[in-house]
C-alpha beads as a LAMMPS data file, in Angstrom:
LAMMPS data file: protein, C-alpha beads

432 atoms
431 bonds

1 atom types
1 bond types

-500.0 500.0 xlo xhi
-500.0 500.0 ylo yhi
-500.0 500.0 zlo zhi

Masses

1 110.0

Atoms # bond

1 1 1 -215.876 -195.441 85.154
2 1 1 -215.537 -191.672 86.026
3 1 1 -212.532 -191.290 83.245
4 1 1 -214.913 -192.454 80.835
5 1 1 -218.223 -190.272 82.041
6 1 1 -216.359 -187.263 82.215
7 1 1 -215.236 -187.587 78.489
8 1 1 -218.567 -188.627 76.811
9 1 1 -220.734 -186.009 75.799
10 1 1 -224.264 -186.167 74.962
11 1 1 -225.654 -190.106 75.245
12 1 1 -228.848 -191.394 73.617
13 1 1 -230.603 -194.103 74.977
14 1 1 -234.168 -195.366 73.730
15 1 1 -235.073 -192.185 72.012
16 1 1 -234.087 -190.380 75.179
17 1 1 -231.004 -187.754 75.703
18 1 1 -230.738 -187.302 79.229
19 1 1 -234.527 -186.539 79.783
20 1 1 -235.119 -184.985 76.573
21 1 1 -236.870 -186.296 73.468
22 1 1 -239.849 -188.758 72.775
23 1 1 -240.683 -191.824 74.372
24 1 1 -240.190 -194.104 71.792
25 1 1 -243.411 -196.527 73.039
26 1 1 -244.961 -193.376 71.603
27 1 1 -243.048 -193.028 68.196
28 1 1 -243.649 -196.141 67.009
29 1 1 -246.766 -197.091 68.507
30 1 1 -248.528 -194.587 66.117
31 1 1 -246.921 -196.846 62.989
32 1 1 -248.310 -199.594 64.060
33 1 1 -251.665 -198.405 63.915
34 1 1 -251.625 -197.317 60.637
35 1 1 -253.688 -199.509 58.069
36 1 1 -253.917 -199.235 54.574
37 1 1 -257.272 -199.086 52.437
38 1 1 -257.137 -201.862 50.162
39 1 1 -258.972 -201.380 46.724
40 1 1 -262.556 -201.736 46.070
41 1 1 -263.229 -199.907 49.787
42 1 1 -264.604 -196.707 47.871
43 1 1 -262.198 -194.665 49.496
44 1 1 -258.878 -193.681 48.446
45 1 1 -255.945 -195.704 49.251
46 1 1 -252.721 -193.783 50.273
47 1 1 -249.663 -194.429 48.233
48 1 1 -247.317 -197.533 49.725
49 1 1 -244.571 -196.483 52.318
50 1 1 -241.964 -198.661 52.996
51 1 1 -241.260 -197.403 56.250
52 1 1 -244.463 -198.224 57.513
53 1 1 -243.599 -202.418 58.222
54 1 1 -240.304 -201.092 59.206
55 1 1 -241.308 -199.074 62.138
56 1 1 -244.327 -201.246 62.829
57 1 1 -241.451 -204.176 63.236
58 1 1 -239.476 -201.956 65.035
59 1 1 -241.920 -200.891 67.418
60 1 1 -243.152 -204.824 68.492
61 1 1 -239.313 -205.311 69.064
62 1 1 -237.502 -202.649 70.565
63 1 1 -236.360 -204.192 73.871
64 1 1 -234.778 -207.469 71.580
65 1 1 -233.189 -205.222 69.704
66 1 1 -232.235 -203.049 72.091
67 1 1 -230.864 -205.667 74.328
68 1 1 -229.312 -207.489 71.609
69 1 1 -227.317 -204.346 69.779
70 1 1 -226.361 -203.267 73.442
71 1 1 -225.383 -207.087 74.352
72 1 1 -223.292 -207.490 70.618
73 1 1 -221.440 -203.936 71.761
74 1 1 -220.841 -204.665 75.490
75 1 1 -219.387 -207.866 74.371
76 1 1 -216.595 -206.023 71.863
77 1 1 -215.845 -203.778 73.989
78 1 1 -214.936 -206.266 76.903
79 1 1 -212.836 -208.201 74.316
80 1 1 -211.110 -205.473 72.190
81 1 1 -211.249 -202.473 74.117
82 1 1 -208.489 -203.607 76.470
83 1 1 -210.140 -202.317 79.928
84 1 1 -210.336 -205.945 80.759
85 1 1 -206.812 -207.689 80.831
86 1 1 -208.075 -211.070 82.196
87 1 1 -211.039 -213.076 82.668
88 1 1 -212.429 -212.161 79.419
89 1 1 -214.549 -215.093 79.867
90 1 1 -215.978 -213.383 82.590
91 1 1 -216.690 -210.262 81.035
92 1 1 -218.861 -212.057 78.463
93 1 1 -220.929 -213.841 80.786
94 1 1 -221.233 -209.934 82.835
95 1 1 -222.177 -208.116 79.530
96 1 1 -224.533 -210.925 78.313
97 1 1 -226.398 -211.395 81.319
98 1 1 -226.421 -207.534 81.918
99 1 1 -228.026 -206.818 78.476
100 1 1 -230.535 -209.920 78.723
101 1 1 -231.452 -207.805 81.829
102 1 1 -233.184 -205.113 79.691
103 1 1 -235.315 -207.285 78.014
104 1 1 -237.368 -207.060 81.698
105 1 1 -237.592 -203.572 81.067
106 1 1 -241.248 -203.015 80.890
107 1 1 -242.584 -205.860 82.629
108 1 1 -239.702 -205.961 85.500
109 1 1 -238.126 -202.491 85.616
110 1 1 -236.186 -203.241 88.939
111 1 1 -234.491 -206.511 87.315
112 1 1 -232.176 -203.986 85.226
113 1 1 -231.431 -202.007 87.892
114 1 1 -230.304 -204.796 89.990
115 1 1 -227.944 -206.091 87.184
116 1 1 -226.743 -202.560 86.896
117 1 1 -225.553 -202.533 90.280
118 1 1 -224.349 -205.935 90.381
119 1 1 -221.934 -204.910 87.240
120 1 1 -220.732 -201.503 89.140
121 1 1 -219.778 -203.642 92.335
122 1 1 -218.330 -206.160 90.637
123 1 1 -215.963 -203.871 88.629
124 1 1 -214.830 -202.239 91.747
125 1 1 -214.094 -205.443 93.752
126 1 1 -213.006 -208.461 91.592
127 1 1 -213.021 -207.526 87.812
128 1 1 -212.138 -204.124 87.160
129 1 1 -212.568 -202.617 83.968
130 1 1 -215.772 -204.661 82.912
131 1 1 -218.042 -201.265 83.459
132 1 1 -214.815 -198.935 82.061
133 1 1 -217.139 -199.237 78.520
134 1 1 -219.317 -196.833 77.069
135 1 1 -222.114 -199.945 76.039
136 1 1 -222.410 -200.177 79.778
137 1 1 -223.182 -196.965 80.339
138 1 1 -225.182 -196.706 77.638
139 1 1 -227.115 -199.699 78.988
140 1 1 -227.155 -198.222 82.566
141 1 1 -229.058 -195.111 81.121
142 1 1 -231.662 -197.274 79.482
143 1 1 -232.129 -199.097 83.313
144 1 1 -232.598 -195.584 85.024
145 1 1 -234.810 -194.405 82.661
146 1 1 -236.941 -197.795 82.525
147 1 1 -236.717 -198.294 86.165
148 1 1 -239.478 -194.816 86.855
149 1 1 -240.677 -195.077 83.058
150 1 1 -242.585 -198.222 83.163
151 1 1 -242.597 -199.392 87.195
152 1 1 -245.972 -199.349 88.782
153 1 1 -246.833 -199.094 92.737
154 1 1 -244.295 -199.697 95.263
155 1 1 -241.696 -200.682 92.427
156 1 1 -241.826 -197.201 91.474
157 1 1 -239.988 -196.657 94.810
158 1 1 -238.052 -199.622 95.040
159 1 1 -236.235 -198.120 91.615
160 1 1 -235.647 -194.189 92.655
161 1 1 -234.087 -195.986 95.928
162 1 1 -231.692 -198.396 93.766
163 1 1 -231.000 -194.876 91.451
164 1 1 -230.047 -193.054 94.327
165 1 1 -227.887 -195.589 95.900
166 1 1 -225.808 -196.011 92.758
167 1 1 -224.830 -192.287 93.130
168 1 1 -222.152 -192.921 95.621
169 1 1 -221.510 -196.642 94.276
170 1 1 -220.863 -195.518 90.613
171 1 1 -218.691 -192.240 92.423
172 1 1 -216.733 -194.503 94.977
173 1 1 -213.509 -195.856 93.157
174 1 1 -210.784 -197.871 95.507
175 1 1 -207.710 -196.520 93.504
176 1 1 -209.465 -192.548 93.779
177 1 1 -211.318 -190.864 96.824
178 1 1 -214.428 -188.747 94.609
179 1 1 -214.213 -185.229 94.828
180 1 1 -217.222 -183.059 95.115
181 1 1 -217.326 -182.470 91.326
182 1 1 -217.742 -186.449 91.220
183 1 1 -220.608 -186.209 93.396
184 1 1 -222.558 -183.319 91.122
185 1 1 -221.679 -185.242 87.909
186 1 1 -222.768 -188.676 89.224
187 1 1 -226.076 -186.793 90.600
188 1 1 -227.005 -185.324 87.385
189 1 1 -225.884 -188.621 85.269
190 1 1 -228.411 -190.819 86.991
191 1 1 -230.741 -188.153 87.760
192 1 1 -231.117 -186.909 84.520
193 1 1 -232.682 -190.241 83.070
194 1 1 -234.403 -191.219 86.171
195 1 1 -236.403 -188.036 86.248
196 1 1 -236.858 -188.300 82.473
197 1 1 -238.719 -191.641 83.067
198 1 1 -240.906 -190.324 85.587
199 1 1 -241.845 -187.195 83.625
200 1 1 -242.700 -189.410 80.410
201 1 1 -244.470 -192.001 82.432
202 1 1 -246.651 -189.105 83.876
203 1 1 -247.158 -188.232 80.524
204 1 1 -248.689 -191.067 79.541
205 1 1 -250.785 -191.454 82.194
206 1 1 -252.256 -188.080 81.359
207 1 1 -253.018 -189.317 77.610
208 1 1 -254.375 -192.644 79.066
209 1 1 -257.307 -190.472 81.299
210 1 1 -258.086 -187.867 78.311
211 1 1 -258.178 -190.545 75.844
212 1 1 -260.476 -192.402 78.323
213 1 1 -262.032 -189.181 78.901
214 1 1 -262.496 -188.446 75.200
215 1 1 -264.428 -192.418 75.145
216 1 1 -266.780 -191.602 77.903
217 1 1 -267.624 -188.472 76.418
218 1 1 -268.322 -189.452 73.503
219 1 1 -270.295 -192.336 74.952
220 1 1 -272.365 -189.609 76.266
221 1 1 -272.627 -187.386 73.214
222 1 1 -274.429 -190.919 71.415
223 1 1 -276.749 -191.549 74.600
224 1 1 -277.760 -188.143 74.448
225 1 1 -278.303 -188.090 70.839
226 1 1 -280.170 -191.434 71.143
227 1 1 -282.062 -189.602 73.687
228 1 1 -282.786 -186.658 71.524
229 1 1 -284.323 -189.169 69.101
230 1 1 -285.951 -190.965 71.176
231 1 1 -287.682 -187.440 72.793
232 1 1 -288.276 -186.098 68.908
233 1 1 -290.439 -189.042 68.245
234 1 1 -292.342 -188.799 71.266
235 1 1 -293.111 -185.519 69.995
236 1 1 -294.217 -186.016 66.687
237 1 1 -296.159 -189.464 68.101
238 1 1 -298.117 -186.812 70.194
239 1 1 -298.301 -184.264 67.311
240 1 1 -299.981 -187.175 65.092
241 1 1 -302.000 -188.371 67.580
242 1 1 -303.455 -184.999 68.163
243 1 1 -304.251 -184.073 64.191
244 1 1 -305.369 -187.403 63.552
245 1 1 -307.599 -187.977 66.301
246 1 1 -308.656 -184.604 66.060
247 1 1 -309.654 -184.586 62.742
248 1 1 -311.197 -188.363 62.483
249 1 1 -313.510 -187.312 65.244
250 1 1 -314.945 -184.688 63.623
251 1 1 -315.606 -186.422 60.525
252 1 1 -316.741 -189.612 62.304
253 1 1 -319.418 -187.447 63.869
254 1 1 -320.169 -185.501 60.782
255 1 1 -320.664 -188.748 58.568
256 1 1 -322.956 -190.214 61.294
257 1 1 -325.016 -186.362 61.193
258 1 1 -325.195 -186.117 57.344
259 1 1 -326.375 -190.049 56.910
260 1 1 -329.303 -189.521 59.266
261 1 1 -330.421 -186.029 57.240
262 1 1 -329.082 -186.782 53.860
263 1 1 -332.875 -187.597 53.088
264 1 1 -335.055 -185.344 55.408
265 1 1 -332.126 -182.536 55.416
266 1 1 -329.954 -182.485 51.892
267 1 1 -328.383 -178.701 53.025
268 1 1 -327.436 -179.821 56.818
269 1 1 -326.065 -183.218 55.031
270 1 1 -323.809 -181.107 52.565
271 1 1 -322.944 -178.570 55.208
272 1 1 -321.656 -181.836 56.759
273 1 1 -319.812 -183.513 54.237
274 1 1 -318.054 -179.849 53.618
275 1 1 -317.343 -179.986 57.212
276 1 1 -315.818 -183.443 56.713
277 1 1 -313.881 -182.146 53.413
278 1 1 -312.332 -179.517 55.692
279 1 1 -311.149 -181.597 58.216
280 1 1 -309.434 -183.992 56.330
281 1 1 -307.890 -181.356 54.237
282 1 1 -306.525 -179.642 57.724
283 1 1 -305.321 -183.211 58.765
284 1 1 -303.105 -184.057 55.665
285 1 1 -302.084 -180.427 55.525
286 1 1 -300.914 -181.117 59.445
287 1 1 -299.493 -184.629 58.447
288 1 1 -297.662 -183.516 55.560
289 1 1 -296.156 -180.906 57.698
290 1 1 -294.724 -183.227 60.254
291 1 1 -293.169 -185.231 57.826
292 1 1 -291.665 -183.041 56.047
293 1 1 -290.036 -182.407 59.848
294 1 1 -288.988 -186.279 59.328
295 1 1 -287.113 -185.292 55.786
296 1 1 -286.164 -181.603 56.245
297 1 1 -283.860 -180.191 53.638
298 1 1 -282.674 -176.739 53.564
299 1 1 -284.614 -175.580 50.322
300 1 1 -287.992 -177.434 52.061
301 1 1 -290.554 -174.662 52.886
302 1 1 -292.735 -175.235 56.017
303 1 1 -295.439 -173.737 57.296
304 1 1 -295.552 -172.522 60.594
305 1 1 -297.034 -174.647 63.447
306 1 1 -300.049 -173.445 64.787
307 1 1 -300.337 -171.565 68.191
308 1 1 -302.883 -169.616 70.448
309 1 1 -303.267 -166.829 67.759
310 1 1 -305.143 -169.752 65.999
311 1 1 -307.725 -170.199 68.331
312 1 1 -310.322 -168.129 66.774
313 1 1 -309.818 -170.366 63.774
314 1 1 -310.272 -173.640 65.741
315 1 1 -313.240 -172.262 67.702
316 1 1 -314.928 -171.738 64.117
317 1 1 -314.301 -175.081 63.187
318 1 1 -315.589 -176.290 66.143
319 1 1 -318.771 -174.091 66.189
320 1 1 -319.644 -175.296 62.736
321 1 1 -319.032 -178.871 63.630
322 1 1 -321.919 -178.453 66.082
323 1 1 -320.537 -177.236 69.235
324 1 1 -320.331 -173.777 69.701
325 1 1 -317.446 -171.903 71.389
326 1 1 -316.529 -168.584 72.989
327 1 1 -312.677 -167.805 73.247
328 1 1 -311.833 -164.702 76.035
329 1 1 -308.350 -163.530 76.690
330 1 1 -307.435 -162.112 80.047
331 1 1 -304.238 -160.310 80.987
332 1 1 -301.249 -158.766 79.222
333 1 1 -300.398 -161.180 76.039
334 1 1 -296.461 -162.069 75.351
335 1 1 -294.456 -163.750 73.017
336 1 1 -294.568 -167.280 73.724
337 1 1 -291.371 -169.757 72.667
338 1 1 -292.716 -171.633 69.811
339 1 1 -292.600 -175.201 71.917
340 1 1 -295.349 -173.494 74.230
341 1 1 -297.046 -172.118 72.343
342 1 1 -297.790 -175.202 70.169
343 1 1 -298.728 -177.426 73.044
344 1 1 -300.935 -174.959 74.605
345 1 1 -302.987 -174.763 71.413
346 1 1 -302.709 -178.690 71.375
347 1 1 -304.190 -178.822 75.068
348 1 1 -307.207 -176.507 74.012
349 1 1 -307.889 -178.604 70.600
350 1 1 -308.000 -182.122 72.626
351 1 1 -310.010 -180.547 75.348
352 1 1 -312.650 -178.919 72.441
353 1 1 -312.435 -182.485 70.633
354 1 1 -313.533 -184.487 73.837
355 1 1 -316.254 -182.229 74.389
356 1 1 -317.306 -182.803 70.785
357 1 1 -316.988 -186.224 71.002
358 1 1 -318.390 -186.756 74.912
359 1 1 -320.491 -183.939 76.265
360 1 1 -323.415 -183.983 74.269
361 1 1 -325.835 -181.000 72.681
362 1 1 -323.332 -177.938 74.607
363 1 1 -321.324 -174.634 74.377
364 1 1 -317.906 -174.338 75.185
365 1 1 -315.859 -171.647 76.456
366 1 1 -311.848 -171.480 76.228
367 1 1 -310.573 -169.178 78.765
368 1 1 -306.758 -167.823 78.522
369 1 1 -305.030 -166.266 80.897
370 1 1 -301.833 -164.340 80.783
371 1 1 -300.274 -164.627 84.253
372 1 1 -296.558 -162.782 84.961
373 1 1 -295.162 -166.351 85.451
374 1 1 -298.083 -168.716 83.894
375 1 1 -300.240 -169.072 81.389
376 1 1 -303.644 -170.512 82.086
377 1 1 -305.858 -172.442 79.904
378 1 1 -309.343 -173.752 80.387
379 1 1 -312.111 -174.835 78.657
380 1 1 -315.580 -176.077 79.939
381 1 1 -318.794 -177.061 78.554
382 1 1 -322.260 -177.229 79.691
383 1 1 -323.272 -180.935 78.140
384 1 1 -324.657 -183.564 80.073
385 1 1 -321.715 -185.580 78.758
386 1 1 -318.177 -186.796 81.237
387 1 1 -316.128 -185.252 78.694
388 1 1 -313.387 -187.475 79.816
389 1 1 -312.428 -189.167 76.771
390 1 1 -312.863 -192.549 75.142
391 1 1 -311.318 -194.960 72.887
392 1 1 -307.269 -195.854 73.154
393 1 1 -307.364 -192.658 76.058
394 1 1 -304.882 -190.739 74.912
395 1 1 -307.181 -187.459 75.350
396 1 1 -306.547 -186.335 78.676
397 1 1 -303.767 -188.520 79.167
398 1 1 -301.871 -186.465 76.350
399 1 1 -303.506 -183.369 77.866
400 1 1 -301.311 -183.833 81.004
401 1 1 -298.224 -185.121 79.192
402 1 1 -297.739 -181.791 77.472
403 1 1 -298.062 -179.423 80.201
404 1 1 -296.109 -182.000 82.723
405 1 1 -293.249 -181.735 80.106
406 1 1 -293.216 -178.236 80.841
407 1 1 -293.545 -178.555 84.651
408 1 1 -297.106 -177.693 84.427
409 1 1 -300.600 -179.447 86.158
410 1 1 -304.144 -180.266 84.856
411 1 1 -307.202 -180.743 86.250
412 1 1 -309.914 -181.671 85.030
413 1 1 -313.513 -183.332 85.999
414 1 1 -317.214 -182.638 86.274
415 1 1 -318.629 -179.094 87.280
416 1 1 -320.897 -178.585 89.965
417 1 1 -323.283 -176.599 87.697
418 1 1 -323.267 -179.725 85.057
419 1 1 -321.051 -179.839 82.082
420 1 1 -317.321 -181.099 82.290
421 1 1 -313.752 -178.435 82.668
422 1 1 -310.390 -179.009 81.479
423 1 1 -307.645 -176.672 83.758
424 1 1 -304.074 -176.062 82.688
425 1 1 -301.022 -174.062 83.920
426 1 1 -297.946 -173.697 82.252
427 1 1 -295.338 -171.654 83.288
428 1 1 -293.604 -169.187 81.537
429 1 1 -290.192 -169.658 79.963
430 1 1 -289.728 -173.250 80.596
431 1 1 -288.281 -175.404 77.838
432 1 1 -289.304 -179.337 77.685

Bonds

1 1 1 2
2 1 2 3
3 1 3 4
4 1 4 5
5 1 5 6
6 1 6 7
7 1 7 8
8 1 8 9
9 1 9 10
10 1 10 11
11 1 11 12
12 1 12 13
13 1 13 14
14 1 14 15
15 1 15 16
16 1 16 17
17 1 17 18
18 1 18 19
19 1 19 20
20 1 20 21
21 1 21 22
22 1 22 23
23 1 23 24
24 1 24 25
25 1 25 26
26 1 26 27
27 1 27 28
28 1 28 29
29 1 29 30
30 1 30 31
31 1 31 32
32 1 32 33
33 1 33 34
34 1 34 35
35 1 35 36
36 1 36 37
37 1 37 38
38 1 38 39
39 1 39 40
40 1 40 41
41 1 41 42
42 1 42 43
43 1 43 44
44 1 44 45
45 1 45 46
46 1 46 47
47 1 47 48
48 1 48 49
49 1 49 50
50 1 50 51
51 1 51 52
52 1 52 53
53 1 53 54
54 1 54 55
55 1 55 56
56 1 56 57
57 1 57 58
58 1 58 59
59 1 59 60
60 1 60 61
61 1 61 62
62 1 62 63
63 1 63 64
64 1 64 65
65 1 65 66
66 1 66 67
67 1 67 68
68 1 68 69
69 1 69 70
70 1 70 71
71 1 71 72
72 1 72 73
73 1 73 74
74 1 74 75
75 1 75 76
76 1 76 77
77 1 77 78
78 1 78 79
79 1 79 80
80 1 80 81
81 1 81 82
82 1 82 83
83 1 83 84
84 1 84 85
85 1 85 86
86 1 86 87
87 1 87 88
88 1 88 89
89 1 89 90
90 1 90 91
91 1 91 92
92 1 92 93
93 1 93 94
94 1 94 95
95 1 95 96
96 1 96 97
97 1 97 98
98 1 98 99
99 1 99 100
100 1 100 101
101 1 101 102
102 1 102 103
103 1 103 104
104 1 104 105
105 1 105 106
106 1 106 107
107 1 107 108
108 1 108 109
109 1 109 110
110 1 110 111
111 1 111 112
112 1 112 113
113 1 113 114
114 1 114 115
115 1 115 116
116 1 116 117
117 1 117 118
118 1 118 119
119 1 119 120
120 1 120 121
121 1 121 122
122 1 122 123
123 1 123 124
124 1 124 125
125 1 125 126
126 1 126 127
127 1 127 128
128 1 128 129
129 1 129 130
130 1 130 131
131 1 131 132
132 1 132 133
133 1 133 134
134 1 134 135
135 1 135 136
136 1 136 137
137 1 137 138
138 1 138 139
139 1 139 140
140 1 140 141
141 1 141 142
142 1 142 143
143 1 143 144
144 1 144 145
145 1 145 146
146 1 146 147
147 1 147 148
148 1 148 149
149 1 149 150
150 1 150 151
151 1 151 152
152 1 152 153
153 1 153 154
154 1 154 155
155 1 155 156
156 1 156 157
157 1 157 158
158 1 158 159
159 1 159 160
160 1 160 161
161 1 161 162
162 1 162 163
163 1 163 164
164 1 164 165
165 1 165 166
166 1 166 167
167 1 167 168
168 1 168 169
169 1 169 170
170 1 170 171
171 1 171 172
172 1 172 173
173 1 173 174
174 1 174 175
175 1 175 176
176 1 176 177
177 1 177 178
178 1 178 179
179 1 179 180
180 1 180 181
181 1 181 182
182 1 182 183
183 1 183 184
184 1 184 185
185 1 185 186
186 1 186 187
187 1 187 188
188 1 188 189
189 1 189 190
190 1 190 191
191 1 191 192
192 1 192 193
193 1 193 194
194 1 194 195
195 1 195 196
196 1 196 197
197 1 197 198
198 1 198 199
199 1 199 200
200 1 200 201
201 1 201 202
202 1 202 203
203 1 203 204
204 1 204 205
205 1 205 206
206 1 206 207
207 1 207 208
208 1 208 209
209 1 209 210
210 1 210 211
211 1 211 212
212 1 212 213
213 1 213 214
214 1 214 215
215 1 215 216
216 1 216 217
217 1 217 218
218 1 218 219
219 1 219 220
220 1 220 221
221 1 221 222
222 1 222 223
223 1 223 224
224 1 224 225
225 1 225 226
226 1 226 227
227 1 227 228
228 1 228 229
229 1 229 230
230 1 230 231
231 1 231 232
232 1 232 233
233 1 233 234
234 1 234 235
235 1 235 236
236 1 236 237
237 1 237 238
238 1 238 239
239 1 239 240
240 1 240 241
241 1 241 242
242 1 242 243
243 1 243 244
244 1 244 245
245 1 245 246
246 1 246 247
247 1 247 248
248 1 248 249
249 1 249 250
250 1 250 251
251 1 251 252
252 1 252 253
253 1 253 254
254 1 254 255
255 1 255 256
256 1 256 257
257 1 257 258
258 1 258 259
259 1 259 260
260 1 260 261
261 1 261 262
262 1 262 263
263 1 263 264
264 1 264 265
265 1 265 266
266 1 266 267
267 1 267 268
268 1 268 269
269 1 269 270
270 1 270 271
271 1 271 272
272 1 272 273
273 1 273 274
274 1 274 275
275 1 275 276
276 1 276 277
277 1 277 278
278 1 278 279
279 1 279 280
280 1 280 281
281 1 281 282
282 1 282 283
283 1 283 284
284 1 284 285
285 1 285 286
286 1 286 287
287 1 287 288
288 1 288 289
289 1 289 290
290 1 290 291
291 1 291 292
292 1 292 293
293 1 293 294
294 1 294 295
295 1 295 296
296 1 296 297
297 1 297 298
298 1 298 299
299 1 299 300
300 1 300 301
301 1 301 302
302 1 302 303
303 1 303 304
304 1 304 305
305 1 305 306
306 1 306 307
307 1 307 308
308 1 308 309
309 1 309 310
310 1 310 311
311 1 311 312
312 1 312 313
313 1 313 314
314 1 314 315
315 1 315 316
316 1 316 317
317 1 317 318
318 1 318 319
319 1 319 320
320 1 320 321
321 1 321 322
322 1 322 323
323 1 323 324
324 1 324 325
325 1 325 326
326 1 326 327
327 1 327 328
328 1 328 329
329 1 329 330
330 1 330 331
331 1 331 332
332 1 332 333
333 1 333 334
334 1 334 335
335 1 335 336
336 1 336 337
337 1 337 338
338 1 338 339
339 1 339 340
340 1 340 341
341 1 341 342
342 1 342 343
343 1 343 344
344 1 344 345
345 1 345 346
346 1 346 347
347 1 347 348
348 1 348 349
349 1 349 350
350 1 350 351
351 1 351 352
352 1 352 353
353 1 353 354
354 1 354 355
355 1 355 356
356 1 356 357
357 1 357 358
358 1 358 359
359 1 359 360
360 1 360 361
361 1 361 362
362 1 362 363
363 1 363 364
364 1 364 365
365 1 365 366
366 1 366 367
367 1 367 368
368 1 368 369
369 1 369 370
370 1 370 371
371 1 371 372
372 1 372 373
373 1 373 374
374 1 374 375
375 1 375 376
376 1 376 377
377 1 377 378
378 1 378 379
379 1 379 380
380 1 380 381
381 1 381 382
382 1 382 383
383 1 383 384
384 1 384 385
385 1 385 386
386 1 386 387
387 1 387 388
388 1 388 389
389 1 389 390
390 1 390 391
391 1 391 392
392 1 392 393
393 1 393 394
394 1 394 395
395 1 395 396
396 1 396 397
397 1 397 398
398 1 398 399
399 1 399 400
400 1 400 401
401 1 401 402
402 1 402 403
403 1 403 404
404 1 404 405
405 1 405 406
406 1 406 407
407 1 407 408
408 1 408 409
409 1 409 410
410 1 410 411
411 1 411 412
412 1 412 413
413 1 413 414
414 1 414 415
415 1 415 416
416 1 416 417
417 1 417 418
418 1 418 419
419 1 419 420
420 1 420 421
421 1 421 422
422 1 422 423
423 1 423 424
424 1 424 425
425 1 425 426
426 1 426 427
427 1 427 428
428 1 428 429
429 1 429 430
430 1 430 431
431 1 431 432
């Protein structure tokens, strides 16, 4: 055995020299994942490759044919190679049952190894000569490399302990004491492959947690974009509710105005029904711009959302709708992000519409307050009225929901002095 070894050079097994090269699971594993697009799938189909059912076959039976080429060798070499002088009968039944071994590569990595050293102590006790041939060794590199390649848990160890005790088995010959140049060779030829397997199975374990990695990831990246969804309708839900209620309030109560002075009152009636006109127009200008959020292209033009630099606007609308109202500004006033901004001119127009809608003949005040960390809203009325909302209840209940998605409060109820008030505080700088 150590006449042979020190003549061979450079010895492939499996798609591995000696701990170099790929695993070959990996080679071919990739061709047999490839499909081909048939026709009528509207997408191109790649011109046919021959080699693709080649290495897809090849890669669903490598240890058959790997056992079987290595088996067909082992048993020429026993009969022609003249190592073996008798019992050739023998040396069949050896090199058949020590390829068959490597069929258990994958699933039984230690069987191989056993066989391996069952051939190596046989040739140096009873039938020497029968692992003199290079298909042995060949087949005793494809053991070692199998045995840390593909073992799992404690059969991991059970093959580096067979590995290292076929160093001084394989160096041990009866006819030659081993010198310490056969102890370095013999360490590095069933080191070599041994350490290769372990590498490469390390290797693969690494790919098997990024590629589950990658999965949960993008797992996440879909939740998160379901989420997104789910959040943006929320947000236009809200942004409806508040243009639509706002502006069928208005003309609910202006309709119910004009019919009772259309006769006694024709100007108040038309003032009314151009008050109505108005708010309808401002509603499907509002609704048109939030879907047109729902279809956005890039050569779509849309207006800006409105803000609390439109609250002098609102408070006209308001005051001509019959209820009257004052807007002060206190404190230093900064740039607002735009998702603020929005929601505390929301809070103020729900607030205004309750009080048209609840408190009665009044005057309302809006109140805004520029804080270093918060800005403060609040509007109160003087009406006899609760204020507190009616119908489905989304008034106040939305009121909260905006400035809780900012990590802001409300409060809101009756005034000692009469009238209802409507508090908010926001804080600066937070995103929803």
């Amino acid at each position: 055995m150590r006449s042979l070894l020190a003549s061979l050079g450079r010895v492939d097994v499996d798609g591995i020299a000696l701990g170099s090269g790929p695993d070959p699971s990996w080679e071919w594993s990739s061709a047999s994942d490839v499909s081909l697009l048939g026709a009528g799938t509207g997408r191109v189909q790649p011109p046919y490759d021959p080699a693709v059912p080649l290495r897809a076959a090849l890669a669903s039976h490598t240890d058959q044919l790997l056992a079987g080429g290595l088996g067909v060798l082992y048993v020429v070499e026993v009969l022609f190679s003249g190592e073996l002088t008798e019992n050739l009968g023998a040396g069949v039944a050896i090199a058949v049952c020590f390829a068959s071994s490597l069929l258990a590569r994958r699933t039984l990595p230690l069987l191989p190894l056993l066989a391996a050293v069952a051939v190596v102590e046989i040739n140096h006790t009873v039938l020497h000569g029968v692992a003199e041939g290079g298909s042995f060794l060949l087949g005793l590199i494809a053991a070692l490399y199998a045995g840390t390649r593909y073992a799992r848990g404690w059969m991991v160890w059970a093959c580096v302990a067979v590995s290292v005790a076929l160093i001084p088995l394989a160096a041990f010959d009866p006819t030659q004491p081993p010198t310490a140049g056969d102890w370095a060779f013999f360490a590095m030829f069933i080191g070599a492959p041994t350490a290769a397997g372990r590498i490469f199975a390390q290797r693969h374990r690494t790919d098997e947690r990024l590629q589950r990695e990658n999965v949960a990831l993008a797992a996440d990246r879909d939740r998160r974009a379901a989420e997104a969804v789910a959040e943006e309708r929320a947000r236009i839900a809200r942004e409806l509710h508040d243009v639509v209620a706002h502006a069928i309030s208005v003309i609910v109560l202006q309709a119910r105005g004009g019919r009772r002075v259309l006769a006694s009152h024709p100007d108040d009636a038309s003032a009314a029904f151009d008050t109505i006109e108005r708010s309808g127009e401002q509603a499907l200008e509002e609704m048109r711009r939030l879907l047109a959020m729902l279809r956005y292209d890039e050569q779509q033009d849309l207006s800006p959302r409105p803000g609390l630099d439109a609250l002098d606007s609102l408070a006209g609308s308001m005051t001509q709708m019959g209820l009257p109202v004052e807007v002060v500004r206190e404190g230093t006033p900064v740039e607002l992000s735009a998702s603020i901004d929005l929601s505390a001119y929301r809070i103020v127009q729900e607030a205004l519409t309750n009080a048209l809608k609840h408190a009665g003949p009044a005057r309302a005040r809006v109140r805004v307050t520029y804080e270093p960390d918060h800005l403060i809203l609040e509007v109160i009325d003087d009406g006899p009225g609760t204020g507190t909302g009616g119908g489905s209840g989304h008034g106040l209940h939305g009121i909260r929901e905006r400035a809780e998605l900012f990590g802001g409060q409300v409060q809101s109820g009756l005034r000692p002095g009469g009238g209802y008030s409507v508090h908010a505080r926001l804080p600066l700088g937070s995103t929803p």
